[in-house]
C-alpha positions in Angstrom: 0.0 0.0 0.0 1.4 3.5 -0.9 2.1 6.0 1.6 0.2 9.8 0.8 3.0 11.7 2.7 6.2 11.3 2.3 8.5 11.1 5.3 11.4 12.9 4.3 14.0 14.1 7.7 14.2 17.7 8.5 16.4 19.7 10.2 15.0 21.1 13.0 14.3 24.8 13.0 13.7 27.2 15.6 10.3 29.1 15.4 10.4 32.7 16.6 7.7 34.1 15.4 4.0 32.8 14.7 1.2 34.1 12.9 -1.6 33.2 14.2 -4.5 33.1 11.5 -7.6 32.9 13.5 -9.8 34.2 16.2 -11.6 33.9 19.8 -10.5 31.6 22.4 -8.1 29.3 19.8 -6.2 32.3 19.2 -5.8 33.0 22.4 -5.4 29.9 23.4 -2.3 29.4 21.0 -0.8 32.4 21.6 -0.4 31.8 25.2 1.6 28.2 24.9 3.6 30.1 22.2 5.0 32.5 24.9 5.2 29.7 27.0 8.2 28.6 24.7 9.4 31.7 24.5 7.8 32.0 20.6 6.6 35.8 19.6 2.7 36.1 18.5 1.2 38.0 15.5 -2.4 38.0 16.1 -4.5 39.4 12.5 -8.3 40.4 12.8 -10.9 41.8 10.9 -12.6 44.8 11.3 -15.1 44.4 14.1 -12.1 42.4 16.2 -9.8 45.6 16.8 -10.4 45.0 20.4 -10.9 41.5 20.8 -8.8 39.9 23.4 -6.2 38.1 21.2 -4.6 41.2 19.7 -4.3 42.7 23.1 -2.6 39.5 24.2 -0.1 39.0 20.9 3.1 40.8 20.7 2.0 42.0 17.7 -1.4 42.2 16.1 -2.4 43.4 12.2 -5.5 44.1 10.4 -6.5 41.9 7.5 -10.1 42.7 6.3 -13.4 43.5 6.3 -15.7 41.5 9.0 -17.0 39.2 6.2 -15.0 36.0 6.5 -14.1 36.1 2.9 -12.7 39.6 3.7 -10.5 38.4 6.3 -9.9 35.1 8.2 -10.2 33.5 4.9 -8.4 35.5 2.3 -5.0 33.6 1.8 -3.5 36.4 0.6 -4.1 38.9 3.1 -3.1 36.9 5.8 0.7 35.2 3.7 1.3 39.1 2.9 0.6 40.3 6.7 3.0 37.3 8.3 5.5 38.3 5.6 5.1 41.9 6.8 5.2 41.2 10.6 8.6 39.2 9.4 6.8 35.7 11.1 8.4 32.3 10.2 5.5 30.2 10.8 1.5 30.4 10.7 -0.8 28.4 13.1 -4.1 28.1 11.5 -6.3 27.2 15.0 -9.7 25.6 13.8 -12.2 26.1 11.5 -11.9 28.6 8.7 -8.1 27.8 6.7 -7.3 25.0 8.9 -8.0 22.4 6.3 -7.1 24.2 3.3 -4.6 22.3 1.4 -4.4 25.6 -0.6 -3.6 27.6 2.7 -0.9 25.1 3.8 0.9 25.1 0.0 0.9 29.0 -0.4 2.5 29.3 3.9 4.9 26.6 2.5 5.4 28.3 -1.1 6.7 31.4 1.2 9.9 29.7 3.1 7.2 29.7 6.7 6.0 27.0 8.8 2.9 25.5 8.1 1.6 24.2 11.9 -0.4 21.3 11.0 0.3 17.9 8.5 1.3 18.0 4.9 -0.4 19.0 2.3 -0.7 16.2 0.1 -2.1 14.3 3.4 -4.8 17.0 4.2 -5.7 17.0 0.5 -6.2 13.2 0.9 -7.7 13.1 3.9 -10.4 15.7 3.2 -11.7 13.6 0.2 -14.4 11.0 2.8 -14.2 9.1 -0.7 -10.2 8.9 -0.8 -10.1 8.7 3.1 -12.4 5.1 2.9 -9.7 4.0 0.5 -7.1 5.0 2.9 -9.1 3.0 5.7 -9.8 0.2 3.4 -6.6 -0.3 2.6 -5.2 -0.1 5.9 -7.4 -2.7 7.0 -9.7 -0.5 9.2 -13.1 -1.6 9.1 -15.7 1.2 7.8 -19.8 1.6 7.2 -20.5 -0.5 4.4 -21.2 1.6 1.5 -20.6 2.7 -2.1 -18.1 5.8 -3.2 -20.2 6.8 -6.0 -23.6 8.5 -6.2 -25.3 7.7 -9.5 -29.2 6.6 -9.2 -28.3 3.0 -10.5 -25.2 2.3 -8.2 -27.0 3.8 -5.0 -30.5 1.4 -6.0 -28.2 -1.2 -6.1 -26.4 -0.5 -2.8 -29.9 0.3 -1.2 -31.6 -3.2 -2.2 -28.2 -4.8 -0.8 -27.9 -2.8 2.4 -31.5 -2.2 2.7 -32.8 0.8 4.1 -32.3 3.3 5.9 -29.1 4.7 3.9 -27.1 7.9 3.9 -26.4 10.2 1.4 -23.3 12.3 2.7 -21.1 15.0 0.8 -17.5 13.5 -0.2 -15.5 17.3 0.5 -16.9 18.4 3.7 -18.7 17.9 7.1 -21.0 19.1 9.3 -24.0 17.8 8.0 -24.3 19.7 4.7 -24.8 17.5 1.7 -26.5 15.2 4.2 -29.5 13.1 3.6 -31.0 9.9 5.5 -33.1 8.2 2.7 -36.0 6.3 4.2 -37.3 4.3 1.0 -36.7 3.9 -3.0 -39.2 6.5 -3.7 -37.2 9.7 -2.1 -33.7 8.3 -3.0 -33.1 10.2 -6.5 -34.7 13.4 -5.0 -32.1 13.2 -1.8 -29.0 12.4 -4.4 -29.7 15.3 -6.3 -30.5 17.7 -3.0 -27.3 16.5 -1.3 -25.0 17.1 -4.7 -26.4 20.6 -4.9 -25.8 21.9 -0.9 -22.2 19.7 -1.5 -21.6 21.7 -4.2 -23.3 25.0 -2.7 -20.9 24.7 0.4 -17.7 23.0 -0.7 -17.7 23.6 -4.6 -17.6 20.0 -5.0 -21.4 18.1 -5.5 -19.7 14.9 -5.5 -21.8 12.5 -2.6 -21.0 8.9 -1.6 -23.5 6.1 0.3 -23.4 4.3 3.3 -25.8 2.4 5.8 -27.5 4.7 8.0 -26.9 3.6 11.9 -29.8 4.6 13.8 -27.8 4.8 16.9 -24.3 5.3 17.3 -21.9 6.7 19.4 -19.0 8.9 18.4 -16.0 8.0 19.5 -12.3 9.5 19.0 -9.0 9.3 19.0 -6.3 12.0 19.3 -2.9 11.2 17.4 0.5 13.0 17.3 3.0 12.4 14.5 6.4 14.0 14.0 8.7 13.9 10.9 10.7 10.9 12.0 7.9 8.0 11.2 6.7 7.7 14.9 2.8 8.6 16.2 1.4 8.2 19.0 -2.4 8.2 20.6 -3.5 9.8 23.7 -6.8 8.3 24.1 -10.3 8.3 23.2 -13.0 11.1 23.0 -16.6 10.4 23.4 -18.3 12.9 21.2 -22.2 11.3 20.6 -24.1 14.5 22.1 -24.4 16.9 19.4 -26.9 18.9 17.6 -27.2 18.9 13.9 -24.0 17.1 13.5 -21.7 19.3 15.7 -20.7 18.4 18.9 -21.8 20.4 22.1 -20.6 18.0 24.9 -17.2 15.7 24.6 -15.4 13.2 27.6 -12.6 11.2 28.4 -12.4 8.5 28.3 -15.6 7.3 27.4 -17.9 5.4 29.7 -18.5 1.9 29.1 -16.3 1.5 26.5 -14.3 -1.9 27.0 -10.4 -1.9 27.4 -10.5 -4.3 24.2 -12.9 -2.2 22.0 -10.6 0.9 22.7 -7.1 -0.9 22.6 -8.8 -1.8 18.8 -9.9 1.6 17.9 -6.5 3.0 18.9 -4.6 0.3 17.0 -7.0 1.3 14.3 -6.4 5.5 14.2 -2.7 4.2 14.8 -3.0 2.0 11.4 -4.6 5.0 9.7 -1.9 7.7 10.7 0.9 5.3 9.4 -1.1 4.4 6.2 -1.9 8.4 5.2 1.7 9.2 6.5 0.2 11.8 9.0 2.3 14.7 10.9 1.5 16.8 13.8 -2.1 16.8 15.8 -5.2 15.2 14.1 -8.4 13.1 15.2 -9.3 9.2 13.9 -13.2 9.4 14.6 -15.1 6.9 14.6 -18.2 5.7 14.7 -19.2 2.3 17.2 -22.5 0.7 16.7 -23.0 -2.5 19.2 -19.7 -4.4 19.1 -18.4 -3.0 16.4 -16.5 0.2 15.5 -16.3 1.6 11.8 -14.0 5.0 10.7 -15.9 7.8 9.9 -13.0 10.6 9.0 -9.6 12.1 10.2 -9.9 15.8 11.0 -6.6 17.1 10.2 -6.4 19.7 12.4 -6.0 20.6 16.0 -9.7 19.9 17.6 -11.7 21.9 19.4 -12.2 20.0 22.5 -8.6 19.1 23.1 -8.5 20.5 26.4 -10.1 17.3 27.7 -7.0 15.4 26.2 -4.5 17.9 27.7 -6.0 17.3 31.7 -6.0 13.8 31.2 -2.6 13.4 30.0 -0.6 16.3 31.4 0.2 17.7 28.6 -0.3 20.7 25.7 -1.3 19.8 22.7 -0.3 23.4 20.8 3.0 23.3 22.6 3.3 19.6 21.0 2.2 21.0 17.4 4.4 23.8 17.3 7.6 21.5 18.2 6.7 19.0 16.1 6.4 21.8 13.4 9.8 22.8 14.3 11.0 19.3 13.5 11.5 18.1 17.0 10.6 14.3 18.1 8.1 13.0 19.7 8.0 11.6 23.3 5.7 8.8 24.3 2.8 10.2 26.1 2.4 9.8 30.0 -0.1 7.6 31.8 -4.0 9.1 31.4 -5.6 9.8 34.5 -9.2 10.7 35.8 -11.7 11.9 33.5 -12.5 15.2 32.3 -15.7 16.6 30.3 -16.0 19.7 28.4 -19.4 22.0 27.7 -19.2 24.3 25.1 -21.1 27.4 25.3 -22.4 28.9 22.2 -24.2 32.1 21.6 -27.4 30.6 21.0 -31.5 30.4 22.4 -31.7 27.0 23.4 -35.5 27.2 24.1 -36.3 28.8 20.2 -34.6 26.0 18.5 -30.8 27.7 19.1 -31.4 30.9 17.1 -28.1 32.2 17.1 -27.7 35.6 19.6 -25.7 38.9 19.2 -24.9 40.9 21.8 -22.2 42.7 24.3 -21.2 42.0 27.4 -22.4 43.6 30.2 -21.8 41.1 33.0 -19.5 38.5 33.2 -19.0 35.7 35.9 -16.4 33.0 35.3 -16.8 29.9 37.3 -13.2 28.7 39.3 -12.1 26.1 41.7 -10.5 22.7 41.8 -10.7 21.0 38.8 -12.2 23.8 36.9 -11.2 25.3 33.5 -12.7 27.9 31.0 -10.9 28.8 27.8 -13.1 32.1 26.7 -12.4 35.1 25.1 -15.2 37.0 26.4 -14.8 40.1 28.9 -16.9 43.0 30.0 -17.7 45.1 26.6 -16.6 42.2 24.1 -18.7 42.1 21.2 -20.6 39.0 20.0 -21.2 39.3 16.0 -23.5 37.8 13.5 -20.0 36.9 11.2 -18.4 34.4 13.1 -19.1 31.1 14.7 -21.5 30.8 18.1 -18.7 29.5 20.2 -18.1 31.9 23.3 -16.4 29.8 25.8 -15.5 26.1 26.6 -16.1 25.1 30.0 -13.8 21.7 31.1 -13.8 20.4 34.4 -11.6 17.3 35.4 -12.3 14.7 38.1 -10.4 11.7 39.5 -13.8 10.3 38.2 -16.8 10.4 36.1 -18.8 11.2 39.1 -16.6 13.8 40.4 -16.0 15.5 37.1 -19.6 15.8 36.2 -20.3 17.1 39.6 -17.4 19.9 39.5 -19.5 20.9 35.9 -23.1 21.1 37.3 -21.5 23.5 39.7 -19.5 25.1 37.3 -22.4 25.7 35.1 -24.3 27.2 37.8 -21.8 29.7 38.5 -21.3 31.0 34.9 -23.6 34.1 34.4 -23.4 36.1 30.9 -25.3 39.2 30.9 -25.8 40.3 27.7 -25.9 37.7 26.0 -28.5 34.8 25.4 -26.3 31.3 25.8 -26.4 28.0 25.9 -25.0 27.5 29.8 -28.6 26.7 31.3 -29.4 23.9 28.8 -26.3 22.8 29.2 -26.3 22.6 32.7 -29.7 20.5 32.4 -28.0 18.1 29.9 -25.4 17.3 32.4 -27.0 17.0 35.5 -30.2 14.9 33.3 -30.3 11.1 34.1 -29.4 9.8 30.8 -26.4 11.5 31.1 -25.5 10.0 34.9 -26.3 6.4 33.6 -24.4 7.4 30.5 -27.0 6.1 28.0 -25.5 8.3 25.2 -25.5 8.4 21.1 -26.0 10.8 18.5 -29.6 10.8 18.9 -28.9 11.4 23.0 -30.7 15.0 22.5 -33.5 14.0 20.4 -34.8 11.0 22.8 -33.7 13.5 25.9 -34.3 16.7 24.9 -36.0 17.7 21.9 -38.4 20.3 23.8 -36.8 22.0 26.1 -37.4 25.2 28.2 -35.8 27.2 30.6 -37.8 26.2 33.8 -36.3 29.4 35.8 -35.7 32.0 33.4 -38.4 33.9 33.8 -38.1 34.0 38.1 -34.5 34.7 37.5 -34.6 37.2 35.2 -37.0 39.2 37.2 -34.8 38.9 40.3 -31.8 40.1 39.0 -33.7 42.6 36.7 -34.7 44.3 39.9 -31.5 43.9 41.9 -29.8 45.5 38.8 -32.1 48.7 39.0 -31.5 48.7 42.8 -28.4 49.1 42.0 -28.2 52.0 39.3 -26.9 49.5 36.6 -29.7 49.6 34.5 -32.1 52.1 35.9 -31.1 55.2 34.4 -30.4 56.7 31.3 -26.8 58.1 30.1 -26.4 61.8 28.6 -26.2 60.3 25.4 -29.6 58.0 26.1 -28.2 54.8 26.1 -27.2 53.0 29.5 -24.3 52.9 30.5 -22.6 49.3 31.2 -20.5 47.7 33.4 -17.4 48.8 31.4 -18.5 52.0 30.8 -19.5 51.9 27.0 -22.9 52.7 25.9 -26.3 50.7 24.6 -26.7 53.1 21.9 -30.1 50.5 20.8 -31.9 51.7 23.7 -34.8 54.2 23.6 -36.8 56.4 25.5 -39.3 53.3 26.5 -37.3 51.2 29.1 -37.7 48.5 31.5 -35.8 45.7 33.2 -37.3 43.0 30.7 -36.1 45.3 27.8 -32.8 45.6 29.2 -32.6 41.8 30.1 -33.6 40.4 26.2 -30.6 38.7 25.8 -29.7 37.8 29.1 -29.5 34.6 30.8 -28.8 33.9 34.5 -28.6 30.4 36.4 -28.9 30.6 40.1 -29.0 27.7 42.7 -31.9 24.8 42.2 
């Protein structure tokens, strides 16, 4: 079987300083393990991010753009001209936006700089699900029985074999767009033909592949580490089954119930895959495990975004480990895991209206603390939640020297988080944790859809009127500024507020949780 990357030796080279091209808490998030090893930050941001925290925290921070995605955070050639500017010798991509652009990685590479992630010729691989299957296939790691092709008469053929339900799913992207679940014969031309057109819509490429539909899996991953010398490594296994729509709101380690066999085989199996695509630096085998058996579903090629719950677990730091690896240094075998640790991201989103996405600034902010307790955020008093960007605000990850006590540490962690200003996703959350299918750990990707397809805020209305009235005690929201707005906690102005004002006005997007 051939090898996609090629595993040519490299002289180790010092990185001194690293463009980081991305935003939020990732940015900040790398730029602090870059000063850690002593690395100088260049932080880029658009428009409406000239005061977000990660270009006050960079050593040096440059515009790039318009808010507009396209404008900024993904326009190659803004961001290769602004490292070469700011004089960096590497670029760490984060998540999301160019972090899986084969095209990004070749033009940081074409420039004499550092690409912080694997090889090009491997992410361009990898990101095909078609050319990925083969790569599983050929490794000998089992994967959902299906069919790379999408034509009417190949997927009849596959359907009256497999029987139904099957899945329609995009070959050049994620998420769930250029998704279908076909039920029957009758809607499985319509689905082939919807799926090619968001594919096409949303990666540029309608090509869409089939496989048997499982109605209940769980999500299972595995985080690998490869360096230039041929060696990689696993730290262990991710349970990733609660999600929404296809993307993950709730990831642990390790994950409960899975047998010691089952995960030495699923390691074994990312470990196969690494090897086979000739991988380099941090990526994910994810997998998908239905009964007794475990099939591959894709290698994100890319640092992921709950790898905190690795990094408690094992003692270690995962960007520190990217950029040395990037810098051609070995790897070291992994310590021992320990404990178990659960992360809750918390999105800008109404829970209780079907997670409309929210806007907003903030006006109050209470972080949660204590043993066991972290929260990677970039969120302070006056930041500015925009319609341009993903809903992620904060990542909440607690750590236990158990299941029990980590889950404990985040019901209490969850409580103590307060955003005001912005509707969020903490009291749902919270719920979701301290439910009973969660305690029993009865969990797949359908866990909120049996659990918790309806759900409402039981005490938003008593809490919000509480603190709407301590809030006016206090001045904070009671009167208006010379200007007419009212003045937050930071000192900047409401300018949306009128003459017509009110605690429940003032608290639209807010969201409290007290004690139960």
């Amino acid at each position: 079987m051939r090898m996609v990357g090629s595993r040519k030796r490299v002289k180790p080279r010092s990185i001194k300083k690293l463009l980081v091209a991305n935003r939020g808490e990732i940015a900040l998030r790398i730029i602090r393990s870059a000063r850690v090893l002593g690395i100088r930050t260049v932080a880029v941001y658009s428009e409406i991010d000239a005061g977000a925290a990660h270009v006050a925290a960079a050593d040096d921070a440059r515009p790039i753009g318009a808010p507009e995605p396209a404008a900024s955070y993904l326009n190659i050639d803004a961001i290769i001209a602004t490292a070469q500017a700011a004089g960096a010798d590497a670029i760490h991509p984060g998540y999301g936006f160019l972090s899986e652009r084969p095209e990004f990685a070749r033009a940081v590479e074409a420039q004499g700089m550092v690409f912080v992630g694997p090889p090009t010729d491997v992410m361009a691989a990898l990101g095909d699900k078609v050319a990925a299957r083969r790569i599983a296939i050929g490794a000998g790691v089992p994967v959902v029985p299906g069919v790379d092709t999408g034509d009417v008469g190949g997927a009849r053929k596959f359907a009256a074999e497999a029987g139904f339900p099957i899945l329609v799913k995009a070959a050049a992207g994620g998420g769930g767009r250029g998704m279908r679940v076909v039920a029957d014969t009758a809607s499985l031309e319509g689905a082939l033909e919807a799926a090619a057109r968001e594919a096409q819509a949303a990666f540029g490429d309608g090509r869409v592949f089939l496989e048997k539909y499982l109605g209940r899996p769980r999500h299972i991953e595995i985080q690998i580490l490869g360096d230039h010398y041929g060696k990689v490594v696993a730290l262990g296994e991710r349970e990733c089954s609660i999600q929404r729509r296809h993307q993950k709101i709730i990831e642990e380690s390790p994950a409960p119930g899975l047998t010691a066999v089952m995960g030495d085989r699923m390691i074994e199996a990312a470990l196969k895959l690494a090897r086979a695509a000739g991988y380099r630096n941090a990526g994910t085998a994810e997998f998908l495990v239905d009964g007794d058996n475990f099939y591959f579903l894709e290698i994100n090629a890319r640092l992921q975004v709950e790898h905190p719950i690795t990094e408690l677990r094992f003692g270690c730091d995962l960007i520190a480990e990217q950029l040395q690896i990037a810098a051609g240094e070995r790897i070291a075998e992994p310590l021992a895991p320990r404990g178990c640790a659960i992360e809750c991201r918390v999105n800008a989103e109404d829970a209780a209206h079907d997670f409309r996405p929210a806007v907003g600034r903030v006006i109050n902010l209470n972080l949660p603390a204590g043993p066991g307790v972290r929260i990677d955020t970039h969120l302070g008093l006056g930041a500015e939640v925009s319609p341009y960007y993903d809903s992620l605000i904060a990542k909440l990850i607690c750590f236990g020297a158990d299941r029990d006590q980590a889950r404990a540490r985040m019901v209490a962690a969850l409580g103590e988080f307060s955003l005001l200003g912005i509707t969020n996703t903490s009291a749902f959350l919270r719920d979701v944790i301290a439910s009973a299918a969660f305690v029993r750990a009865d969990l797949s990707t359908r866990f909120l859809e049996e659990n918790f397809a309806h759900w409402a805020n039981a005490d938003a209305d008593l809490t919000t009127a509480l603190i709407a009235a301590a809030l006016v005690a206090d001045g904070i929201i009671g009167g208006a500024s010379p200007a007419g707005g009212v003045a937050a906690a930071n000192g900047a102005l409401d300018p949306g507020v009128g003459k017509a004002r009110s605690p429940w006005t003032e608290l639209a997007r807010f969201e409290l949780w007290g004690k139960r």
